[in-house]
C-alpha positions as CSV (number, residue, x, y, z in Angstrom):
1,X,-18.7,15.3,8.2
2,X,-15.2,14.8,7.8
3,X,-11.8,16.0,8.3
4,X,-9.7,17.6,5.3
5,X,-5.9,16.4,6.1
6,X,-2.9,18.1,4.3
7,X,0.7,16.7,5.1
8,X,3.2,19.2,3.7
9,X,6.7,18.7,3.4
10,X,9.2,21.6,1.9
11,X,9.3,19.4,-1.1
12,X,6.1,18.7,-1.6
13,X,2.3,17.9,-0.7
14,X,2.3,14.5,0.4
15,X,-1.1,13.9,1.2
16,X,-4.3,15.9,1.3
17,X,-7.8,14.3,1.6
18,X,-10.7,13.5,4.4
19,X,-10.3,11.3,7.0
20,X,-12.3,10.2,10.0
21,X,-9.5,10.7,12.1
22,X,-6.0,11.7,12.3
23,X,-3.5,10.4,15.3
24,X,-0.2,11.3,15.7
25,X,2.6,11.8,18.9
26,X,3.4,15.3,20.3
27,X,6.6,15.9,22.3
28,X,6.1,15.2,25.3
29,X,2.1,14.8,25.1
30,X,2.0,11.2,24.2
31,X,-0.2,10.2,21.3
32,X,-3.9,12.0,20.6
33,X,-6.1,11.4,18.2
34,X,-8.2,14.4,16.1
35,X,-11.9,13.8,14.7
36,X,-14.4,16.5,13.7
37,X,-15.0,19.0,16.1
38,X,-12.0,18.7,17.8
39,X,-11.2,22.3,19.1
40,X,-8.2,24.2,17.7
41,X,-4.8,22.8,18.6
42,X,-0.8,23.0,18.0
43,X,1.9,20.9,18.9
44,X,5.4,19.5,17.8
45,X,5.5,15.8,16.6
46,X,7.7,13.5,17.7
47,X,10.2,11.1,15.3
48,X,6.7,8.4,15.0
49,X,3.9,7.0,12.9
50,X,0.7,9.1,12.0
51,X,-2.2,7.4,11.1
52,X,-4.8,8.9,8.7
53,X,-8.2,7.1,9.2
54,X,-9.8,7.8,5.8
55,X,-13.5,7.9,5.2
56,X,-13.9,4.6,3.2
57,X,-12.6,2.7,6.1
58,X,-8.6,2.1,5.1
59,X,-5.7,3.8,6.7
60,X,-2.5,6.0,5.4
61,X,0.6,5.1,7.4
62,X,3.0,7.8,7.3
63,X,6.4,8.3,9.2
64,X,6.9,11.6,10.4
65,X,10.6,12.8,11.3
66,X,8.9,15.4,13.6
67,X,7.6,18.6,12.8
68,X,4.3,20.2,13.8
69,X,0.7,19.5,13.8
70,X,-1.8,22.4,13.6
71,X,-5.7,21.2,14.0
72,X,-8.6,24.3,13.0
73,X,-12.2,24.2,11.8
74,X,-11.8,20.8,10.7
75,X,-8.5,20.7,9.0
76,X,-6.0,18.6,10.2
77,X,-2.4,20.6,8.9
78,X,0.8,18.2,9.4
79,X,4.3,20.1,8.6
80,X,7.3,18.3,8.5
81,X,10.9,18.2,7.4
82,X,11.0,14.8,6.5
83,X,8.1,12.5,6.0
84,X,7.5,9.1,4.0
85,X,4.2,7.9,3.1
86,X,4.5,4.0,4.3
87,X,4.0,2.6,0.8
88,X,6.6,4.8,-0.7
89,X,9.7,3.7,1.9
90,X,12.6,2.4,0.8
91,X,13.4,-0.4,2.7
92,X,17.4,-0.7,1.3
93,X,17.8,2.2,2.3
94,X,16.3,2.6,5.3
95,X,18.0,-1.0,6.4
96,X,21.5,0.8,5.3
97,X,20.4,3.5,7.7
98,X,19.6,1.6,10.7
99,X,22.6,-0.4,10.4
100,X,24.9,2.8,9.9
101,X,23.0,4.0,13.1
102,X,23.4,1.1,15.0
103,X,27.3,1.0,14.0
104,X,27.5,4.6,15.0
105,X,26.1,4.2,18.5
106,X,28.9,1.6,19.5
107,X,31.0,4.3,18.9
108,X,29.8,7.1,20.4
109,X,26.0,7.8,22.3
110,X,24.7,11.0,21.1
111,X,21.1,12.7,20.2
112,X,21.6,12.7,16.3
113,X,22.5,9.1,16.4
114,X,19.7,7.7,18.6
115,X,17.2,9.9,16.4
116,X,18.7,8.3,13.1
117,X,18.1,4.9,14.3
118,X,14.4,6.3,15.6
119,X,13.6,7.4,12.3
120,X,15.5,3.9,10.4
121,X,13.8,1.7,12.8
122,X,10.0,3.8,12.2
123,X,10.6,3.7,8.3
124,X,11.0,-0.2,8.8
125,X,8.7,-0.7,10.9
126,X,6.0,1.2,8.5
127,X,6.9,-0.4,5.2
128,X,6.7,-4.4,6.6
């Protein structure tokens, strides 16, 4: 038996399929990992990587700008603002990013700038 996954941004459905397993980082939780079975759970996601382990044996890399993770008879829902399936980043852009980021951090240290380079660097490091 497997999981059904469904990653849902307010654009669109990114992803929906079955997986062996689904792992992903909460706030605060550190990173867990859902298989069949696992018993009903919510949490936020942090600015990382979630990692789809589909049935046939290959893997969906996605980067998650946060957002929340709802886990139910089986089905593995994902909910987030901002989300790039790995083989859809653009790596220009995500470059320009990390280096407007980095820029903006000599400048001045706050939250939204250490979370834009989180999310530049994660895009990055997906799509190498």
């Amino acid at each position: 038996m497997a999981l059904q996954v469904e990653l849902v941004s307010p654009e669109r459905i990114l992803y929906t399929g079955q997986a062996e397993m689904v792992i992903c980082r909460t706030v605060g939780g550190g990173d867990i990992a859902f298989l069949t079975g696992h018993a009903p759970f919510i949490g936020a996601l942090e600015i990382h990587e979630v990692r789809i382990k589909l049935v046939d044996g290959g893997e969906e890399k996605v980067a998650v700008h946060g957002g929340f993770v709802e886990v139910s008879h089986d089905v593995v829902t994902i909910l987030s603002d901002v989300a790039e399936l790995a083989g859809q980043i653009d790596v220009e852009r995500a470059r320009r990013a990390k280096e407007t980021a980095e820029h903006d951090l000599r400048e001045t240290h706050d939250a939204d700038t250490e979370a834009a380079l989180r999310r530049a660097t994660l895009r990055l490091d997906l799509a190498s």
